[in-house]
Structure formats: structure tokens, C-alpha cells
C-alpha positions in Angstrom: 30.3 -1.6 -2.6 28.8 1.5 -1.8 26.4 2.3 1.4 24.0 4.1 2.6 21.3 4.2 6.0 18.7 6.6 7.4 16.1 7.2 9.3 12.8 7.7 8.6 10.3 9.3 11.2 7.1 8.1 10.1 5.4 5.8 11.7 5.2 2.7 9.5 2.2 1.6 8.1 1.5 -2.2 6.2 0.7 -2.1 2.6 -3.0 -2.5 2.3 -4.4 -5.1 -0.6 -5.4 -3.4 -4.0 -9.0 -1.9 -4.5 -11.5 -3.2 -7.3 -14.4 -0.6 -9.0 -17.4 -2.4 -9.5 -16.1 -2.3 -13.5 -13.0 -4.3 -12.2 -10.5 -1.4 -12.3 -7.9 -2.2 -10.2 -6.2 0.7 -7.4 -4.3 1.2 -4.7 -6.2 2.8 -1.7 -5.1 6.6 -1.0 -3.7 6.2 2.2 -1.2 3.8 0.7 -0.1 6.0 -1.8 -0.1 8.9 0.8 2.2 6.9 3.2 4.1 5.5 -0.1 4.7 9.2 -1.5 5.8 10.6 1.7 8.7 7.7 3.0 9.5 8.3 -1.1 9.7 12.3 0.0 11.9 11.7 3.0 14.3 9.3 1.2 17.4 11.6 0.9 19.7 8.8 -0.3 21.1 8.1 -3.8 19.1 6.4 -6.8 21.8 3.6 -7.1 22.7 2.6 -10.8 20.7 -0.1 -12.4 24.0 -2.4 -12.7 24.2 -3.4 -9.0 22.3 -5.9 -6.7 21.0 -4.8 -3.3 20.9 -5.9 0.4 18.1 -3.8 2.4 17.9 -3.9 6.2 14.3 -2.0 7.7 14.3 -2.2 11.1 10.6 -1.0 12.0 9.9 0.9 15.4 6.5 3.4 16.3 9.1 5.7 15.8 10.0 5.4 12.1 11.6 2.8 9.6 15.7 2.4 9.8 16.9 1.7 6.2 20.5 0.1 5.6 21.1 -0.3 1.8 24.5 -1.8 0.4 25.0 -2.0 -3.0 27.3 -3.8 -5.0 28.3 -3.6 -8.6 27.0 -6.7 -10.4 26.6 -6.0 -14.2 26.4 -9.8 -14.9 24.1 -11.0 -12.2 20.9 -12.6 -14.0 18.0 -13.9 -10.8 16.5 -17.0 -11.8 13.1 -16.2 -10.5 11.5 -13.1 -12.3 9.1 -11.7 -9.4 9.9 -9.2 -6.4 11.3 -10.9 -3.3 8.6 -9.2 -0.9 5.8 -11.0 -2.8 7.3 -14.1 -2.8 7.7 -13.6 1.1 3.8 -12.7 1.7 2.9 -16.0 -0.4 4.5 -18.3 2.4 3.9 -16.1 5.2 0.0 -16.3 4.3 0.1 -20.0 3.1 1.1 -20.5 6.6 -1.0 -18.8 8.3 -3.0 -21.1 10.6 -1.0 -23.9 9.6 2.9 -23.3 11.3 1.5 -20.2 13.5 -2.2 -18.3 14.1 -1.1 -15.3 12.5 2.1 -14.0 10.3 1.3 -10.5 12.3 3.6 -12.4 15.0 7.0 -12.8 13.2 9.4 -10.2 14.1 12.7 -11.0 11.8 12.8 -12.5 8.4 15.8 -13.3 6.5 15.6 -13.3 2.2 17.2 -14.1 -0.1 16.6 -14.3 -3.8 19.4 -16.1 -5.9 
């Protein structure tokens, strides 16, 4: 098991939803890839290797973004659902928006996991 945290002081900022052209191209609007390129920048910590699973812990403040990775080695670990974990949050949270709460922009903690 390997560890590693940091802090990053940039204000965070929510991804925004992709761009279309009028020709249907598909983008990501410059200030996300601004904000993306610079917490990628200030990311000092190690590329861990592709054989290990991950637990993440942001902790988001107008300060900056706390990040708390452990990694462990799991060469056999196969997930039975193909997509990335934070898209399969943001389809709930926005199903039930208006339905459990008025807005997900009120949820302060979430806990995930993907088996």
C-alpha cells in the first residue's frame, strides 16, 4: 500500500458540460482545460503503476483541494462496471435532483464505491 496527500491552492472550480459547434464537434470549454492543466501542473505526486486500485479523498475549501491517494497493488482486480465512478455519481445526483432534494449543489460528503 503506498500513499500519498497534498495540497493544492487553487480555488476549485466544477467541471463545466462539453461544448457543441454548430457542425456537432464536441469540446471542452477553455476555462476547464485551463483549470484542468493547472491542478495537473501542481500535482507533485507519483504516476502510480497501472496494476493497483485507488481510494481518493478531495476535501474541497475556497482555499484549494486536499488530495489523499492510497494505492494498493491489485494486478487481478477486474470492476464489473466499465465506466468512471464520477459519472456514475452525477447520473444519480442529477436523477435526483428535484425529486430527494432541490438541488445536488447542497450535498457536502459523498461516499463511492465501485466493486
Amino acid at each position: 500500500m503506498k500513499k500519498y496527500k497534498q495540497f493544492i491552492p487553487i480555488r476549485p472550480q466544477a467541471k463545466e458540460r462539453p461544448r457543441a459547434t454548430r457542425n456537432g464537434f464536441v469540446y471542452t470549454s477553455k476555462r476547464t482545460r485551463v483549470y484542468e492543466a493547472k491542478i495537473a501542473e501542481a500535482y507533485k505526486g507519483p504516476l502510480f503503476p497501472e496494476d493497483h486500485t485507488f481510494e481518493v479523498c478531495l476535501t474541497f475549501s475556497d482555499e484549494g483541494t486536499q488530495i489523499a491517494i492510497t494505492a494498493h497493488k491489485n494486478p487481478e482486480w477486474k470492476a464489473s462496471l466499465r465506466g468512471d465512478i464520477d459519472n456514475y455519481v452525477k447520473s444519480i445526483l442529477d436523477a435526483l435532483n428535484g425529486v430527494a432534494w432541490a438541488d445536488d449543489n447542497r450535498i457536502t460528503e459523498i461516499t463511492v464505491r465501485k466493486l
